[in-house]
C-alpha positions as CSV (number, residue, x, y, z in Angstrom):
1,X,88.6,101.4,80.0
2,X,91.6,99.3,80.6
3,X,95.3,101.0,80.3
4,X,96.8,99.3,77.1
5,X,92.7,101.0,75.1
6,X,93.7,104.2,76.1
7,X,97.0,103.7,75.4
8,X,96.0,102.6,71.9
9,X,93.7,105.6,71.5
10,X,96.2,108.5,72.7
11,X,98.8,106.8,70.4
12,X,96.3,106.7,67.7
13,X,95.3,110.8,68.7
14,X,98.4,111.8,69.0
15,X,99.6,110.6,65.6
16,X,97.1,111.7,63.9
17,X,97.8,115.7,65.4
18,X,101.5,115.5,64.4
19,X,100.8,113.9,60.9
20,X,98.2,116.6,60.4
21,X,100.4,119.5,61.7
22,X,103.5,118.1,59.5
23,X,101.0,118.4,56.7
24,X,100.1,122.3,57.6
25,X,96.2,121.6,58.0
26,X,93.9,122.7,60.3
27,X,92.2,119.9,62.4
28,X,88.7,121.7,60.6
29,X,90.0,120.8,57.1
30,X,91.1,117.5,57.9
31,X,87.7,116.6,59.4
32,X,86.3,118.0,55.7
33,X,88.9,116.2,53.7
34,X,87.8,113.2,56.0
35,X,84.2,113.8,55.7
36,X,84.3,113.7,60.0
37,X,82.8,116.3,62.0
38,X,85.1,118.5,63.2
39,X,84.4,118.1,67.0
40,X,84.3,113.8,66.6
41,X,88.1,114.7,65.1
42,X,89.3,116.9,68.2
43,X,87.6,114.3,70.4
44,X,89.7,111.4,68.2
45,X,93.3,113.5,68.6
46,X,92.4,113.7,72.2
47,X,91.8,110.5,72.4
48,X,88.1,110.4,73.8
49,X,87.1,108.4,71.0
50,X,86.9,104.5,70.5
51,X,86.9,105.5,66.0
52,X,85.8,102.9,64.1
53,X,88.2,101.6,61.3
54,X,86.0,103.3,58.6
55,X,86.8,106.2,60.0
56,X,90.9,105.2,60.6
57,X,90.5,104.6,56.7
58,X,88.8,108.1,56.1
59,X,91.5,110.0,58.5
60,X,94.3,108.4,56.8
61,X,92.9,109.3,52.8
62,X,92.5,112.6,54.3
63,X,96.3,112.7,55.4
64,X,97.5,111.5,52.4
65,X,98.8,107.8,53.5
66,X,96.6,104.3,53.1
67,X,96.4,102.5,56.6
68,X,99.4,100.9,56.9
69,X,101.5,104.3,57.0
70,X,99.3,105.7,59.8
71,X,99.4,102.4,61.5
72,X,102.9,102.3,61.3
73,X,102.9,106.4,63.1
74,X,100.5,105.2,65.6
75,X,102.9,102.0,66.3
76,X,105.5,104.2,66.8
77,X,103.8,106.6,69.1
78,X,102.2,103.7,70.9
79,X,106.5,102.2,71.5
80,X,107.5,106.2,72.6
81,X,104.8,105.7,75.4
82,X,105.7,102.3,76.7
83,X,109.1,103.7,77.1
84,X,108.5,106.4,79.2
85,X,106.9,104.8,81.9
């Protein structure tokens, strides 16, 4: 997988963890809010998982926030990893 797709999907992983733990739920809760199996959602906030975008849109219900305000954390996860290179 080239460098800037898993760049994508860690950004993508690792917003969805902090927006989840800012939120006080489990990642098993938000994989039932979602209606995602729990171990496809550990696999997505690892970023293992090339999730399709009816799942982005299930994730971010689940959160609370339509797609453009987890787009928008995912964006800004993605620039905090381009700078510390």
């Amino acid at each position: 997988m080239a460098a800037d797709a898993q760049d994508l999907l860690s950004a993508f992983g690792d917003a969805v963890r902090e927006l989840r733990l800012a939120r006080g739920i489990s990642q098993e809760r938000l994989a039932e809010l979602a209606g995602i199996n729990r171990t496809y959602m550990g696999d997505v906030e690892r970023g293992e998982r090339n999730i399709a975008l009816i799942n982005i849109d299930r994730i971010a219900r689940g959160l609370g926030l339509d797609l453009a305000a987890l787009m928008a954390d995912v964006e800004a996860h993605r620039g905090r990893q381009t700078k510390g290179r």
